[in-house]
N, C-alpha and C positions, 0 to 999 in steps of 0.2 A: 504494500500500500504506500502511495508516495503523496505530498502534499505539492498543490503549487500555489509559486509567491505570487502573493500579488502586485497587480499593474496599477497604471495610475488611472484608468478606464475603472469607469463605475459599473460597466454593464457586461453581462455575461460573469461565467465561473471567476473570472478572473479579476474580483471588483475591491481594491482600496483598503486594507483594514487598519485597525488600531492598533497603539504602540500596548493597548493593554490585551488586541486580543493575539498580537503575536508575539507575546511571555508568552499565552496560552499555548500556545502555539507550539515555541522551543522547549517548554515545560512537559509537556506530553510524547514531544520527541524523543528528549532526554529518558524520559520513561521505556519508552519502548527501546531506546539502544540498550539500557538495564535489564531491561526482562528477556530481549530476545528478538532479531524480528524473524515475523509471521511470515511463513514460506508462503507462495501462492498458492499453492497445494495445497496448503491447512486452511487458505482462507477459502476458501473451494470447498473443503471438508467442513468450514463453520459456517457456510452461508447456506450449504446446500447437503440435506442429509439425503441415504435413501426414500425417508419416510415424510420428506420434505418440513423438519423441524433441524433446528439446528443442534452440530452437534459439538459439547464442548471438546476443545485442544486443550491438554494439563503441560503444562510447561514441564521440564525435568525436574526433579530432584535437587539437580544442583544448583537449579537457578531460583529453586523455591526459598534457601536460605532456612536455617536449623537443620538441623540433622537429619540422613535420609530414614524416610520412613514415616515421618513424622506425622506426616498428615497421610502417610499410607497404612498405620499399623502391623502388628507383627504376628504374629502367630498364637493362637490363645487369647484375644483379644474377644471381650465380651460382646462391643457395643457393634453393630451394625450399619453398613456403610456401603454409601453408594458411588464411586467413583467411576468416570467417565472419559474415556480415551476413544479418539477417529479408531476406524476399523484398520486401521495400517498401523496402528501404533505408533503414530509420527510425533513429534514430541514440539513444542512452539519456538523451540528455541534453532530452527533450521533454519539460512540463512536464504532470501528471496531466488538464488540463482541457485540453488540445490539443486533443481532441475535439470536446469542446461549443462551445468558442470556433470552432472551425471550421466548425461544423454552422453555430451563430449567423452566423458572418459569411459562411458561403455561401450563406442568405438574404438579406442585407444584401445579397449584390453581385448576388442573383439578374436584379434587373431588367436592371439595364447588362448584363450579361452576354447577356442575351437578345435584344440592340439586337446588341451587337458578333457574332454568332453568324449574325443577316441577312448581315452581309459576310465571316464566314467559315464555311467551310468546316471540317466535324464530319467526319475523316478515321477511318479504322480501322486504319493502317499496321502492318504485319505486322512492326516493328523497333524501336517506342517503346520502350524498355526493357526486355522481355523477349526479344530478340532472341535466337534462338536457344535459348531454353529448353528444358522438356522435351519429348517427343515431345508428348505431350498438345497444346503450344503450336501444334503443326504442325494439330491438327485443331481447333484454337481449341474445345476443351472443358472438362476435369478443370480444368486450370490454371488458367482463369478462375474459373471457380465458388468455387475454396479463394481467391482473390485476391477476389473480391467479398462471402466471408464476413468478410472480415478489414477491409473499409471499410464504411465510413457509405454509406447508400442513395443518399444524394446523391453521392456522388463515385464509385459504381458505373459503368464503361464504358457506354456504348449499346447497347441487344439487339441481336447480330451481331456484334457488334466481336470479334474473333478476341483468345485471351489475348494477343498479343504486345502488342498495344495498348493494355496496362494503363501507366497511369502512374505515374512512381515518383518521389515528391517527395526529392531530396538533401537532405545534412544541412545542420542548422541554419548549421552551423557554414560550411559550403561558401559557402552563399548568405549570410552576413556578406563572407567574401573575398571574392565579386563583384562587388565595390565597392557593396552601399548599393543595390542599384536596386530594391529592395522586391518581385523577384518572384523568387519557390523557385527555385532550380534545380534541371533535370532532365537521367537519364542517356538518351542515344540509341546506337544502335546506330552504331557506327564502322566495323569492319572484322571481317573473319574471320581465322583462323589463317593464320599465314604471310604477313599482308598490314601495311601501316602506319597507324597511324591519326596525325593530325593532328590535335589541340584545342587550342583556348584557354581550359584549364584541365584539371582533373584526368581521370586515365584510369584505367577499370578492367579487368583481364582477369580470367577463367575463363566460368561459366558458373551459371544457378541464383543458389544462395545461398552458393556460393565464389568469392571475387573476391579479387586483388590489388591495392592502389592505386597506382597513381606519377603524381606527384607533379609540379608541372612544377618545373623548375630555377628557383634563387633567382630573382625580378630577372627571369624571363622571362615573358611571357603566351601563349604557346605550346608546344608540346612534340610532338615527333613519336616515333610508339613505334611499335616492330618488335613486333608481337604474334607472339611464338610461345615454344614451349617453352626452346628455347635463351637466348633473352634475359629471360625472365620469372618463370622454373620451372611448373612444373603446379599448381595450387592444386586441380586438379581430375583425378585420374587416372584417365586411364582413357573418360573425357567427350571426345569429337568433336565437339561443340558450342562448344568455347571459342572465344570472342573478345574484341574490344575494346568499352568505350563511353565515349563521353565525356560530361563530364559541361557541359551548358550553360545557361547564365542566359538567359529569354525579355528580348528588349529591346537586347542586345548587339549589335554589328555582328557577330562571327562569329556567333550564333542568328539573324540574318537574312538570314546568306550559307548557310545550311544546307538541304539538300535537302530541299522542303518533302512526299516520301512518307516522312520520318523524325521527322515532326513530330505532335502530334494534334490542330490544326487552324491553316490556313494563309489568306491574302490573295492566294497566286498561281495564275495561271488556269491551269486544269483542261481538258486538251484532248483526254483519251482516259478513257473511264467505260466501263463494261458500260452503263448507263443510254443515253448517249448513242451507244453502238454498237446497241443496241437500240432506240431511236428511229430511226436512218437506216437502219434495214432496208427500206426503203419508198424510198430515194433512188438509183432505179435499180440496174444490174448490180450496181456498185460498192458499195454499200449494203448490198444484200443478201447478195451473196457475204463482204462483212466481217464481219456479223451471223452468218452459219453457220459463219464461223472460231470465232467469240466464243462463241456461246452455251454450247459445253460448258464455260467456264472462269467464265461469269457465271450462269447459271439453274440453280437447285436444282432445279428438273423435270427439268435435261433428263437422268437418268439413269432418267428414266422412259418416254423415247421409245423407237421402235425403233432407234434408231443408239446411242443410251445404253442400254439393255438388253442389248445383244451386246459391250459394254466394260465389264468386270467391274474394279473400280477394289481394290488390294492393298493391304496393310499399311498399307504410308509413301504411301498417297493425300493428297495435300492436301486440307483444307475449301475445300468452295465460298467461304465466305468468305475464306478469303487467296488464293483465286485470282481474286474478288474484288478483294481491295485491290489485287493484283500487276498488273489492267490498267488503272489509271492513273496519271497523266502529267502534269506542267503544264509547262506555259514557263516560262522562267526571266524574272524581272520584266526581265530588260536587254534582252532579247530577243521582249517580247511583239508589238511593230511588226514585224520579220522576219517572224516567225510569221505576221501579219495579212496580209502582205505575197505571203505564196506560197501560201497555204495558203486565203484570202478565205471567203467564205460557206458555199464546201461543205464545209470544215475539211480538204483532200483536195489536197496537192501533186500535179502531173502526174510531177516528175521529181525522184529527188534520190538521194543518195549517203546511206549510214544508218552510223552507227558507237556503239561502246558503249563505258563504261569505265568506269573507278572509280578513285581512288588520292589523297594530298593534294593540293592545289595547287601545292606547287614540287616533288613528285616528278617521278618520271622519266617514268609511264604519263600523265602531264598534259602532258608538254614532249613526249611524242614522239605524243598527238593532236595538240596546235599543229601540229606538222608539217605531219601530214595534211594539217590544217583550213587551212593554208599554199596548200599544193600545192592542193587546191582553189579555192582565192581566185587561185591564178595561172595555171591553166592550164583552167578549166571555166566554166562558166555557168552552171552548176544549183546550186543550196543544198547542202549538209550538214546532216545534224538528228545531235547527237551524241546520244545517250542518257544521262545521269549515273546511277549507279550506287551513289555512292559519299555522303561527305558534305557537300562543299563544292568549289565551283567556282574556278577563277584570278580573280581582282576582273580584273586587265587586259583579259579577253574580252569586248570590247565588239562595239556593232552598229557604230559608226564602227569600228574596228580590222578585223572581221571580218562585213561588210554581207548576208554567202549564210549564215550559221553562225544556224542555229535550234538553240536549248541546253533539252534537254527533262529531266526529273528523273522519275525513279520509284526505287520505294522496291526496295531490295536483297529477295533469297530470304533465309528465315531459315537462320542460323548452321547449326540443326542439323537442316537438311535434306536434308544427305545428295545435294546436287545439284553441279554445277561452275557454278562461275561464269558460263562461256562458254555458257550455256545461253538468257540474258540476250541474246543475240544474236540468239536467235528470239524471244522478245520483244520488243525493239526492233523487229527487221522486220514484227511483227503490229499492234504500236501506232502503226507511222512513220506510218500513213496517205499511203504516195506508190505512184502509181499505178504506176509504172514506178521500180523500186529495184536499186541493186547495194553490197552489204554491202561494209565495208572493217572492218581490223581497226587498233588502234590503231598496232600496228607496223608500215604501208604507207605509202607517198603515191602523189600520181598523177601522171601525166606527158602530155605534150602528145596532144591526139587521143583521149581516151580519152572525152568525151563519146559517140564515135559506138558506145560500146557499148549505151546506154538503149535504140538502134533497133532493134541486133539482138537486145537483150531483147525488147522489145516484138512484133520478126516471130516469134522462136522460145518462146514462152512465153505460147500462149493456151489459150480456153476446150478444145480439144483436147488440148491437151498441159498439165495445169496443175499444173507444179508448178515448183520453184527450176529450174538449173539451176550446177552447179560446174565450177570449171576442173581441166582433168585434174590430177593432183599430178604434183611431179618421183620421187617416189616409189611404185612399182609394187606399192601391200602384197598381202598372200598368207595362208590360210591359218598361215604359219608365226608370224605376226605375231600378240601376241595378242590374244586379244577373244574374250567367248564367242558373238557372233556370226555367226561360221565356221561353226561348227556345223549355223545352219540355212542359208546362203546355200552354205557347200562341203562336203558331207556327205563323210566319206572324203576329204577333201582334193580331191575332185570340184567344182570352180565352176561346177555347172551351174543354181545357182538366183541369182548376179552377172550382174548384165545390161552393167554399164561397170565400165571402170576406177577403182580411190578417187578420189574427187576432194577438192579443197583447199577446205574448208572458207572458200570466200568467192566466196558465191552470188548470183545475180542473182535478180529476180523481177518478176513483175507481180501485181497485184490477185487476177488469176485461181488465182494460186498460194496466195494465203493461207490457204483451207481444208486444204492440205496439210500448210502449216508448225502450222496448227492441230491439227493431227490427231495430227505428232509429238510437239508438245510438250506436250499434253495428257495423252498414252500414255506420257510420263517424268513429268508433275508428277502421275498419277492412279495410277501405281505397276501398269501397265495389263499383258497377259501376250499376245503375239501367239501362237493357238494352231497346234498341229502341223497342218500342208498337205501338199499332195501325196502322199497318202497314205502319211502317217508319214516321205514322205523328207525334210520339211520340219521341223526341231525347233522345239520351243517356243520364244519368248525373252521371256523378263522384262525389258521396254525401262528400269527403272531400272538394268540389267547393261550399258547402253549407255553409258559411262562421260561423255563430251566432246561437246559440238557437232558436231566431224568425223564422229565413228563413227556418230552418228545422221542426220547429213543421206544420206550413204552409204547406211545400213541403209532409211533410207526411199525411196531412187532405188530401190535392188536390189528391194523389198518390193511396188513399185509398179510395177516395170517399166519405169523409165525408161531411157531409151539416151542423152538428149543429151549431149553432155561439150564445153565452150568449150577452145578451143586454153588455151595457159598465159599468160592476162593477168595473172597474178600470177606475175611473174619471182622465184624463188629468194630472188632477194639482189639490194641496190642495186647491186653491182657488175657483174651480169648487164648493166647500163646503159651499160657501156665498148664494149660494140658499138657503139651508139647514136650516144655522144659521142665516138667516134671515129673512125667513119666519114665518108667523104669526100665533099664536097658536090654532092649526086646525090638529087636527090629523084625518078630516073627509077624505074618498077618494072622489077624483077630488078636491079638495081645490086648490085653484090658487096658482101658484109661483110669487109672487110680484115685489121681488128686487133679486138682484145679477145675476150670473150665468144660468140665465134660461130658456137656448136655449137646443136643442137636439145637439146631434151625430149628423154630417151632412150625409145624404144616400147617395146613388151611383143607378145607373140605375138597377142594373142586379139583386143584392142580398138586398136591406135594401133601393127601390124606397120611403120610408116615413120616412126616418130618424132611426138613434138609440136613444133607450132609455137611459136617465142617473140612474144609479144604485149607491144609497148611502151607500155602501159598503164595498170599499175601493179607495183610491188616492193612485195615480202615482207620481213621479218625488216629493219625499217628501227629498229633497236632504239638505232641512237647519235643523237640529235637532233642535235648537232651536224654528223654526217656525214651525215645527211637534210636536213641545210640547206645544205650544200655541192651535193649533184647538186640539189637545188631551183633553186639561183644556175645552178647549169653547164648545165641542162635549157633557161632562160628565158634564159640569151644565147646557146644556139644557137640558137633558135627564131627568138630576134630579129634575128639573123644572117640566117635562113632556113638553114640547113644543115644541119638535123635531117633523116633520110633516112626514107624511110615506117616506119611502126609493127610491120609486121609483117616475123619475120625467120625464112626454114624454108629448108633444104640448103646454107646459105650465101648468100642472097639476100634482100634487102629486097621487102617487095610494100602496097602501097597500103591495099586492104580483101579480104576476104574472099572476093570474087566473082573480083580476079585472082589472089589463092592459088591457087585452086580451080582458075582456065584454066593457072594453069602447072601447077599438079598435083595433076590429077583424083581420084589416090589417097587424097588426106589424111583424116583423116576427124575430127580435129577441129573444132567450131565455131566461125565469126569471120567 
């Protein structure tokens, strides 16, 4: 904004003033060289909002004067606060030619930049900065366009790239504190409501264009924040979308420990594409049957097939394009040899255990995978591929420390997607590429003997029968339990369209099964409506009304007709283990269970009238890392002892495998 002097013409803009209104004049001038001046951009951003209100520009931190934070508060902070920043984060304090000079020098860098762009990777991550935004953001459309009005042609996103993926350059001010390393810093998606986020450096919560800042503590370069209402207040109310982002300098050791699907563009290898699932459609069974999982999640055609014409996609559909970005995956640069290692030419492990997660590095949800990834390093021979989910990995997790552990990264579901997290779980089993999988959750570990479950995967889970399979639950749900679900599988409280009993959410699978899990998770990310069957006695259901992972693997066994159900390899509780390690040294089958734990699964009338069997396998609900590293030590020196008595435990009696269950009793009728 520029002023001009007056003439000595009275008429027009340009008419005569006073010696007192031009003090006014230099007075206000003086003011604005103090505070900062207003880019043209930002007065663009203040005149003219999307919603045609204005919207405020917060000057930085530094040119606020007192200490930063101040007026942003920190972490634990009672009172509730609404602060306002343009949707680029641009801060008031940028100089009128910011523009031009940038325009100019992103010529200048045009060439190098085009050499460094052969060795990386031009990513469209559904979480760069807009994570979470408005709905718009979910179908990568309105939001972009109003964000591409508001930049230079040149720094406009790639055609395709979903809004989330707009970049947002931090303040001036930010990227001085970063120590000096001459490149902008940027906010990335951290975590969702109720979760934590971990940065080294500044955090902001809400959503849009209300956010909170905090701040990390004097003297510190980290800060871990409890993103939620309670600790933060609302700057946003009423928004389901709020989360965290942090804010990071490219170049830094944390900006290079960061999961590279939160980045917009990376140097680590890429190991699951739509492109590349598309390409090995032609590389036998395997190939193929992976590419018919895939293609409704990657081809804009295919809602124009006959399988895509009769899947009518809702409201809260995701764009092709972020279901897109959501199927790829790289290695983690520590772990690229592993990877090579199991995985070699056809990119396609034989066997391996699949797990997901997300959380800081010294949280809890990180110490009690270790666990896991523990317990498989001691008692298995096949790999673990964990999923990362989140923003950043343990540095300790090496390929010397953990030689089976493949560390794969993809990029989080957006904030306001209105999905569960654990959704993320049939993803990872679509991306694992292992031909022969059985899912664990971060809360389990496993226990001796539990390899020989991959083979009864493998007998029970083919091109006949294709789809997961779960272990019975210790819980027998019902109608009474909620879920709008019921409705079509127990009409009238009638369970005549349930084919098994609920099972527990931690499934096995083979290759063959993947167009199933595809099928679900499509019909939840496409917002998809299963219509009324069996003439009318089948109700509709809107499979985004299927709230968690559990309710929909279930709804998909029922839906499909599956009957398998695997005895209970996922015990309860790590203390169900006291039979085990208590038991007397007798590896004979039928040897008595003495002490501890050593009751069955309790049965139910219809599916499992004699009880489920316990399968020494793996535990559930292994939620104290500490106390998972305890039966870990206690499991590996009985073994070493030899005094571990066989795996499987039903009427009081240990039995070997499956085949002599079955000779002592005929009736059972769960799998093993």
């Amino acid at each position: 904004m520029s002023y001009q002097r007056g003439s000595k013409s009275n008429k027009g803009p340009c008419r005569r003033v006073s010696a007192g209104q031009w003090c006014g004049l230099v007075v206000a001038f003086a003011l604005i060289v103090l505070v900062g001046a207003i880019s043209q951009e930002s007065l663009a951003l203040l005149l003219e909002s999307p919603k045609g209100k204005a919207t405020a520009v917060r000057p930085s931190s530094a040119l606020r004067g007192g200490s930063e934070g101040e007026e942003e508060g920190g972490e634990g902070e009672e009172e509730e606060e609404e602060e306002e920043e343009d949707e680029e984060g641009v801060d008031g304090d940028v100089a009128t030619d910011t523009a031009s000079a940038g325009k100019k020098q992103t010529e200048q860098q045009k060439q190098p930049q085009q050499q460094q762009q052969q060795q990386q990777q031009q990513l469209p991550p559904p979480h760069l900065v807009y994570a979470g935004g408005s709905t718009e953001a979910v179908h990568g459309t309105g939001l972009l366009q109003q964000e591409q009005r508001r930049q230079p042609q040149s720094e406009r996103p790639q055609e395709g790239a979903t809004a989330a993926a707009v970049a947002t350059t931090a303040a001036p001010a930010a990227a001085a504190a970063s120590g000096g390393s001459g490149e902008e810093a940027v906010w990335i998606f951290c975590c969702g409501q109720w979760q934590d986020c971990l940065c080294a450096g500044r955090v902001r919560w809400g959503n849009k264009d209300k956010w909170k800042i905090v701040d990390p503590k004097p003297g510190e370069k980290e800060q871990q924040v409890k993103c939620n209402i309670d600790k933060l207040g609302d700057p946003f109310p009423g928004d389901d979308g709020k989360h965290c982002q942090c804010e990071v300098t490219p170049g830094t050791p944390f900006f290079n420990s960061v999961n590279p699907g939160l980045l917009s563009s990376t140097t680590a290898k890429l190991v699951t594409s739509c492109d590349q699932f598309k390409e090995g459609a032609n590389d036998g069974d395997v190939g193929a049957v992976q590419w018919e999982a895939m293609e409704a999640f990657c081809s804009p055609t295919w809602p124009e097939t006959e399988a895509g014409s009769k899947a009518k996609a809702g409201p809260r559909a995701f764009s092709v394009e972020l279901m897109q970005s959501l199927m790829r995956s790289w290695v983690d640069n520590r772990f690229v040899d592993v990877h090579s290692r199991y995985f070699g030419e056809s990119g396609w492990v034989n066997r391996a255990f699949v797990n997901y997660y997300a959380g800081p590095p010294t949280g809890k949800h990180a110490a009690m995978t270790e666990q896991l990834i523990r317990s498989v390093h001691e008692f298995s021979k096949e790999p673990i591929i964990v999923f990362h989910f989140g923003v950043a990995t343990p540095e300790w997790w090496t390929k010397a420390k953990y030689p089976r552990l493949v560390l794969l990264h993809s990029s989080p579901m957006p904030a306001n997607a209105g999905r569960s997290f654990n959704f993320n779980k049939m993803r990872a089993m679509l991306l694992s590429k292992a031909k022969v999988g059985i899912q664990l959750d971060s809360d389990q570990f496993v226990a001796p003997g539990v390899d020989a479950m991959f083979k009864v995967t493998e007998r029970e889970i083919t091109k006949d029968y294709a789809m997961p399979i779960l272990p019975a639950h210790f819980l027998d749900r019902t109608p009474r339990d909620t879920g709008k679900y019921w409705e079509r599988f127990c009409p009238k409280d009638k369970c005549k369209w349930q084919t098994a009993r609920w099972g527990h959410a931690h499934p096995t699978w083979t290759y063959w099964a993947l167009p199933w899990l595809s099928r679900w998770l499509r019909r939840n990310f496409r917002d998809e409506t299963l219509p009324v069957r069996e003439g009318g006695s089948m109700a509709a259901l809107r499979i985004i009304d299927v709230p968690e992972d559990e309710d929909l693997l279930n709804v998909g066994t029922w839906e499909e007709r599956g009957t398998k159900q695997w005895c209970k390899l996922d015990l309860p509780g790590p203390g169900d283990f006291s039979a085990l390690l208590r038991a007397k040294d007798s590896k004979d089958d039928g040897s008595p269970c003495t002490d501890g734990a050593c009751g069955d699964i309790g049965g139910d009338r219809r599916y499992h009238p004699h009880g489920v069997a316990k399968v020494f396998y793996t535990a559930h609900h292994a939620v104290d890392p500490s106390e998972t590293k305890r039966y870990i030590k206690a499991l590996k020196e009985k073994l070493q002892e030899g005094k571990l008595p066989p795996p499987i435990l039903f009427n009081g009696r240990f039995y070997r495998d499956g085949d002599h269950l079955r000779a002592a009793h005929p009736d059972v009728t769960c799998i093993i």
